[in-house]
C-alpha positions as a Markdown table, in Angstrom:
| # | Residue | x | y | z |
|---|---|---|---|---|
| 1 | Unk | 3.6 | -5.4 | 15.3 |
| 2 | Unk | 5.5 | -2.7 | 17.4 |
| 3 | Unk | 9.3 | -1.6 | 17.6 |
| 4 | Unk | 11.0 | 1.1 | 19.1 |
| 5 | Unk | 13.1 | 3.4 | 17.6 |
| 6 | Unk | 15.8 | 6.3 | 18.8 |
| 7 | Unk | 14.5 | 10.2 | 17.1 |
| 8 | Unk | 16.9 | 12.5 | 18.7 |
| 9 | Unk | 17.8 | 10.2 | 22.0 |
| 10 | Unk | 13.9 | 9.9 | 22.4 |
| 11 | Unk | 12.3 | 6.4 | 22.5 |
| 12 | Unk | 9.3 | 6.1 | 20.5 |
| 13 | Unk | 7.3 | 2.9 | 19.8 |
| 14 | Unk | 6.1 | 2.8 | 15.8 |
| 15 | Unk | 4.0 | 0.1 | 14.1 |
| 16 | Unk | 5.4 | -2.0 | 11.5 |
| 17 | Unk | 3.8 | -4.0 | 9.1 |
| 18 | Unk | 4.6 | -7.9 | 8.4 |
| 19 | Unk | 4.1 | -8.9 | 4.5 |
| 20 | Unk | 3.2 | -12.7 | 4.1 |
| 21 | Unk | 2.1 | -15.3 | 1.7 |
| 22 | Unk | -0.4 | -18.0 | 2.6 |
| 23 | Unk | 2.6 | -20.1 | 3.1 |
| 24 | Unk | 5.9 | -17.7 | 4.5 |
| 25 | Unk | 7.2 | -14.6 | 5.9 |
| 26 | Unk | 8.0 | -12.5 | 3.3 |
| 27 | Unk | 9.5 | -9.4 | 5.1 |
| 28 | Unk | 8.9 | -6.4 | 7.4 |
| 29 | Unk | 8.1 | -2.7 | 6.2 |
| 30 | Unk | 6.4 | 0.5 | 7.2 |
| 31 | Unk | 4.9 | 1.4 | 4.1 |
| 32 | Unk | 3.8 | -0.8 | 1.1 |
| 33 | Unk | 2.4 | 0.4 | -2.1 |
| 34 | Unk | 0.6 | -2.3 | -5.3 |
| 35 | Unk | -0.3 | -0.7 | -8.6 |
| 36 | Unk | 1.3 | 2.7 | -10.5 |
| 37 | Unk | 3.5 | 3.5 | -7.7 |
| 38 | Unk | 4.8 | 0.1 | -7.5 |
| 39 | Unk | 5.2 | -0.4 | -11.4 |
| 40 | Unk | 7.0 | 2.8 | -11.3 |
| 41 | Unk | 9.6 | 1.6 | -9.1 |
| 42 | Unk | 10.3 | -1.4 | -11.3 |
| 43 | Unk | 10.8 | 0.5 | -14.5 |
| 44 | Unk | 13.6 | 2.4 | -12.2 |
| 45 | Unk | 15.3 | -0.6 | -11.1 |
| 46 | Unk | 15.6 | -1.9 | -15.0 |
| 47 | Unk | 17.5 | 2.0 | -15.6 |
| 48 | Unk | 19.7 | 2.1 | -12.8 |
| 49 | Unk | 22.6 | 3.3 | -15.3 |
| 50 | Unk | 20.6 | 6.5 | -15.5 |
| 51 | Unk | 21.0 | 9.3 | -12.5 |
| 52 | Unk | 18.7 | 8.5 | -9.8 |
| 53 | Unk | 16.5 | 12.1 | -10.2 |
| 54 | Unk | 16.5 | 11.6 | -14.1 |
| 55 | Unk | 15.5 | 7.8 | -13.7 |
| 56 | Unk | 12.8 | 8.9 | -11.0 |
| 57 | Unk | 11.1 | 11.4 | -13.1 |
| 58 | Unk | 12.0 | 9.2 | -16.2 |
| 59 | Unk | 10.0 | 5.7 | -14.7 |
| 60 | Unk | 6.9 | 8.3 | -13.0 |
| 61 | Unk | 6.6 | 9.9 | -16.7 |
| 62 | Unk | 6.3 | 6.5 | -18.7 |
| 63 | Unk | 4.4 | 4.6 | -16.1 |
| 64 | Unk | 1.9 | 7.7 | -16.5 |
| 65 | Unk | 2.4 | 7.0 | -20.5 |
| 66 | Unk | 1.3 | 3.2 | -20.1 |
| 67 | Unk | -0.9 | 4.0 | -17.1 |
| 68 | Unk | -3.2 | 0.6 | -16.8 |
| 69 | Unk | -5.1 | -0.3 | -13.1 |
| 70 | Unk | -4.5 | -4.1 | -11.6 |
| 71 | Unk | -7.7 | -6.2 | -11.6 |
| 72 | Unk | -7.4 | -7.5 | -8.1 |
| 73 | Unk | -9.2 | -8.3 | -4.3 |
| 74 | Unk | -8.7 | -6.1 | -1.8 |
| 75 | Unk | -9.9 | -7.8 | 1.6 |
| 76 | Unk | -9.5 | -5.9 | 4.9 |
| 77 | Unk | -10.5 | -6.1 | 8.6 |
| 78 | Unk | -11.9 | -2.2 | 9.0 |
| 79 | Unk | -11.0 | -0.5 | 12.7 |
| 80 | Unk | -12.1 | 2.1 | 14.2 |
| 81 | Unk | -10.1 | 3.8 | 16.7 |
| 82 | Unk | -10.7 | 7.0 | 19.3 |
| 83 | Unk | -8.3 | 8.8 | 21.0 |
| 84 | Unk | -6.8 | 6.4 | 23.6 |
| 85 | Unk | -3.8 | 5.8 | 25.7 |
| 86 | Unk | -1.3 | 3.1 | 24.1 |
| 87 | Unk | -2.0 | 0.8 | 26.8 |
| 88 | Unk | -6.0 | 0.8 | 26.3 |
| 89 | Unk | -5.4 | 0.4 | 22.6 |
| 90 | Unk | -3.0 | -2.4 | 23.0 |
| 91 | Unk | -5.6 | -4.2 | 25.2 |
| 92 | Unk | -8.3 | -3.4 | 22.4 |
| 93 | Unk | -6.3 | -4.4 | 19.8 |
| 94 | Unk | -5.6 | -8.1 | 21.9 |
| 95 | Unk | -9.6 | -8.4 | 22.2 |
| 96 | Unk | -10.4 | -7.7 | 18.5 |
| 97 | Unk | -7.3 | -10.4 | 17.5 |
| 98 | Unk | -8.9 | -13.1 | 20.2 |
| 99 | Unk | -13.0 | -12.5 | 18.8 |
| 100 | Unk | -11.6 | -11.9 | 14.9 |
| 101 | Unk | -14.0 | -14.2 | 12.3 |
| 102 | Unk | -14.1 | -14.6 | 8.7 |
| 103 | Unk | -17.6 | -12.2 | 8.4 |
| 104 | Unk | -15.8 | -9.1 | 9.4 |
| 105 | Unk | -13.6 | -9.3 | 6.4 |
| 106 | Unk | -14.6 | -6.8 | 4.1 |
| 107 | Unk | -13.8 | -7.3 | 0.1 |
| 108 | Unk | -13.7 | -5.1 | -2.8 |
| 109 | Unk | -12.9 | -6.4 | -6.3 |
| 110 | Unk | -12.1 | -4.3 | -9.0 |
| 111 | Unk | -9.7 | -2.6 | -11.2 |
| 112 | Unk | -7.2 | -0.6 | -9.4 |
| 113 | Unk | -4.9 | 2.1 | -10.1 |
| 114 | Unk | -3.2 | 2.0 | -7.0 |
| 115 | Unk | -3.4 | 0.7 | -3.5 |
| 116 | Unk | -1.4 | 1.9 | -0.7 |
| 117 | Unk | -1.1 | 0.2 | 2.5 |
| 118 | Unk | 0.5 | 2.5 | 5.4 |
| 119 | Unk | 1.6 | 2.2 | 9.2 |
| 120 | Unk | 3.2 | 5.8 | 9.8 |
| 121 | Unk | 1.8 | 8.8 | 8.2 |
| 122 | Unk | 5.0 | 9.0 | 5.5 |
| 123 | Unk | 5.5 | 12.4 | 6.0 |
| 124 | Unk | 8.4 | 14.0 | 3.5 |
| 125 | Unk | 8.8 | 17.1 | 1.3 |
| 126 | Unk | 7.1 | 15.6 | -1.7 |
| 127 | Unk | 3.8 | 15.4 | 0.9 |
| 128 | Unk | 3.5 | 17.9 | 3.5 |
| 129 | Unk | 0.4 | 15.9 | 5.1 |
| 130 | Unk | 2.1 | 13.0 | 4.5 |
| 131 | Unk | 1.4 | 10.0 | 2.5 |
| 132 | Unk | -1.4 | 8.3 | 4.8 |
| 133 | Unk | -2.2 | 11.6 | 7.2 |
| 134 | Unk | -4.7 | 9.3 | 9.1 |
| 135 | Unk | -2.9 | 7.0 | 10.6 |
| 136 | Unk | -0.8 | 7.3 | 13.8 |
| 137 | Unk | 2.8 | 6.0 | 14.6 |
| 138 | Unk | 1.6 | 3.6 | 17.3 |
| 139 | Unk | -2.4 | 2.6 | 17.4 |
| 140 | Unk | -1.9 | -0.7 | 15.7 |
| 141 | Unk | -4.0 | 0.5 | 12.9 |
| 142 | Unk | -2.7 | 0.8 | 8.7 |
| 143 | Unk | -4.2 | 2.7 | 6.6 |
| 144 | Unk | -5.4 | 1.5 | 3.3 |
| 145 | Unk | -5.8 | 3.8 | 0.2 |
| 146 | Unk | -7.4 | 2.5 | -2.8 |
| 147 | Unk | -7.6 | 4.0 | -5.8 |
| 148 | Unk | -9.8 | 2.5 | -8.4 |
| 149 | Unk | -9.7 | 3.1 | -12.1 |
| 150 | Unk | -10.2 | 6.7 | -13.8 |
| 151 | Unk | -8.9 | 8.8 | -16.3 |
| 152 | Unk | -5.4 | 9.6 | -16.6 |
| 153 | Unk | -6.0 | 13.7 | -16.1 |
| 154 | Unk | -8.0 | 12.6 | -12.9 |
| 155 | Unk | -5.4 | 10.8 | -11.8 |
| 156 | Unk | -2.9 | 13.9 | -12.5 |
| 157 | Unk | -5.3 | 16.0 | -10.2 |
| 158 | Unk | -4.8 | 13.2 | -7.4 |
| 159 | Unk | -0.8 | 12.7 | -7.5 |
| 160 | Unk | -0.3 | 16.6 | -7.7 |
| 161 | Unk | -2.6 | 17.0 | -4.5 |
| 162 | Unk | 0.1 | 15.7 | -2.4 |
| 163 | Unk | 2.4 | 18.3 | -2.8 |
| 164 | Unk | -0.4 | 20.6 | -1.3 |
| 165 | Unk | -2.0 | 21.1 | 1.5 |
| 166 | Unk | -5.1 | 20.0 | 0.1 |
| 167 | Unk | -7.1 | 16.2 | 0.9 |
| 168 | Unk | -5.6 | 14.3 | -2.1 |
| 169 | Unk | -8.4 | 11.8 | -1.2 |
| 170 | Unk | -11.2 | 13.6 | -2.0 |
| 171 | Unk | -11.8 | 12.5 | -5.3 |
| 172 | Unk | -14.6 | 10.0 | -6.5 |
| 173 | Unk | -12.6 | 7.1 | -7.0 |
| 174 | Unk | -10.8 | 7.3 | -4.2 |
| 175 | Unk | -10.9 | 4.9 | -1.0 |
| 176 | Unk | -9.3 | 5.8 | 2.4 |
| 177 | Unk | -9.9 | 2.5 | 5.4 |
| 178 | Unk | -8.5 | 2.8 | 9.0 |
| 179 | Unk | -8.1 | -1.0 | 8.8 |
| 180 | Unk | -6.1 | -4.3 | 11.2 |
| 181 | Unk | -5.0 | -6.7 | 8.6 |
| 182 | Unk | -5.0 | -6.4 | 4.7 |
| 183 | Unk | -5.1 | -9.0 | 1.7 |
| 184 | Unk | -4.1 | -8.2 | -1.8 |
| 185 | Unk | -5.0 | -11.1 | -4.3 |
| 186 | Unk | -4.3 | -10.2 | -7.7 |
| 187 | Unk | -6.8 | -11.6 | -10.5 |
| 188 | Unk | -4.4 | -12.4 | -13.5 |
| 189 | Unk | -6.1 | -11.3 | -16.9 |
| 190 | Unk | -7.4 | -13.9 | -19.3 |
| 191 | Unk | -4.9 | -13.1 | -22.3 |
| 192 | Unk | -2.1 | -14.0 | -20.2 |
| 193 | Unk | -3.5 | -17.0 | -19.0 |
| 194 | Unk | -4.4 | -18.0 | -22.5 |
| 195 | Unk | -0.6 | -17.1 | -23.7 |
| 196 | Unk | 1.0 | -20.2 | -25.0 |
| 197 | Unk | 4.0 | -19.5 | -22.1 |
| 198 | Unk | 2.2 | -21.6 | -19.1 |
| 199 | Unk | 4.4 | -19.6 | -16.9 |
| 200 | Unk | 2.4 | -16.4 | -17.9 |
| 201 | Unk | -0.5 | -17.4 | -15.1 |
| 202 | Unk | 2.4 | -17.0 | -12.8 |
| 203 | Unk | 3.2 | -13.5 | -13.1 |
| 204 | Unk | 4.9 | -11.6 | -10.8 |
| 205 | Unk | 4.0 | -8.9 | -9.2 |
| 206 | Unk | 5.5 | -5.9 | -7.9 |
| 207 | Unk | 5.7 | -4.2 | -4.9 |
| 208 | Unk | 6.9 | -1.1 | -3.6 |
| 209 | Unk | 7.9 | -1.4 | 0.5 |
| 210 | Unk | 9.7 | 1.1 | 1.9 |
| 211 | Unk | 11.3 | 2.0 | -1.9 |
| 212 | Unk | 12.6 | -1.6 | -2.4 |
| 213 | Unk | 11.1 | -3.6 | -5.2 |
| 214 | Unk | 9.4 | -7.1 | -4.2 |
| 215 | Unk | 8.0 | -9.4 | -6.6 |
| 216 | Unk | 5.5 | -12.1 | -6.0 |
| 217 | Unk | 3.3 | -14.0 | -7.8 |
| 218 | Unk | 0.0 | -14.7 | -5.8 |
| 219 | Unk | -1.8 | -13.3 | -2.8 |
| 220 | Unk | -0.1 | -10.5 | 0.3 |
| 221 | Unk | -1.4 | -10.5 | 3.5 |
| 222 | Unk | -0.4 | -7.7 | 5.6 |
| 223 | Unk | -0.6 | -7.0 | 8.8 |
């Protein structure tokens, strides 16, 4: 989807993502993020008496302490773009949405530390190149960083490579994807499905879009 927004009395078109279940509309964002980041976020929201630096640093710190990936699906539609006008892109993207069929999903299953889904490059102080460097404001593309399980010092290496000018994706276990349409399916583990609670199968989980917490308990589509 594309909007426009006002930067300094300029128009400028930007994507924006749509988040879904296989049965409603869950709600518009730019930027989504399913794993550490988005654990993070809800150990913040349970210490919102604390100051909001102190309970940033305090969540990022214990999330690191307890740091466990997400055994989940990651299904996407890949794209590959070139450097095109916005109305040749547009048409492109109309074609690929018309000829779309279920063998040009691709899926990954695994244990995750973190996936991030992106439709702007999330540039900020924290990340000089941005959060998602690849993508563009308007190409109707998202992209998808996945980063599957390692050690916690590894993991370190990656966070802190944001705050440089250095690829933070050039690690091993990490996935970039220039991709159309995403699916997260989280696999719930067999412990809390064997819990005598029968609501533990239905765990909720969160997510972090835009810096708000959403919870949900079954598969995101995002597109």
């Amino acid at each position: 989807m594309n909007v426009d927004v006002i930067i300094s009395g300029n128009l400028q078109a930007v994507d924006v993502c749509s988040f879904s279940s296989p049965t409603k509309l869950l709600r518009f964002g730019f930027s989504s993020m399913f794993g550490f980041w988005s654990r993070a976020l809800a150990l913040a929201e349970k210490h919102r008496w604390m100051p909001s630096n102190q309970r940033k640093d305090f969540a990022v710190i214990k999330t690191l302490a307890m740091l466990k990936p997400e055994n989940c699906e990651v299904s996407f539609l890949q794209l590959k773009l070139s450097h095109k006008c916005a109305q040749e892109t547009a048409r492109k993207k109309q074609e690929r949405l018309k000829s779309d069929s279920k063998d040009q999903w691709h899926r990954i299953q695994g244990h995750f530390l973190n996936v991030s889904i992106m439709a702007i490059p999330c540039l900020c102080s924290m990340a000089p190149r941005g959060l998602a460097p690849n993508t563009r404001l308007n190409d109707g593309s998202m992209s998808l960083t996945v980063v599957r399980n390692t050690s916690r010092p590894e993991f370190v290496k990656h966070l802190k490579r944001y705050a440089t000018e250095k690829n933070q994706f050039n690690f091993s276990f990490v996935e970039t994807y220039i991709v159309e349409e995403v699916k997260i399916l989280p696999k719930p583990r067999k412990e809390c499905i064997d819990e005598d609670n029968v609501n533990s199968a239905e765990k909720r989980y969160p997510w972090n879009i835009d810096g708000d917490l959403m919870e949900w308990a079954s598969e995101i589509h995002v597109r």
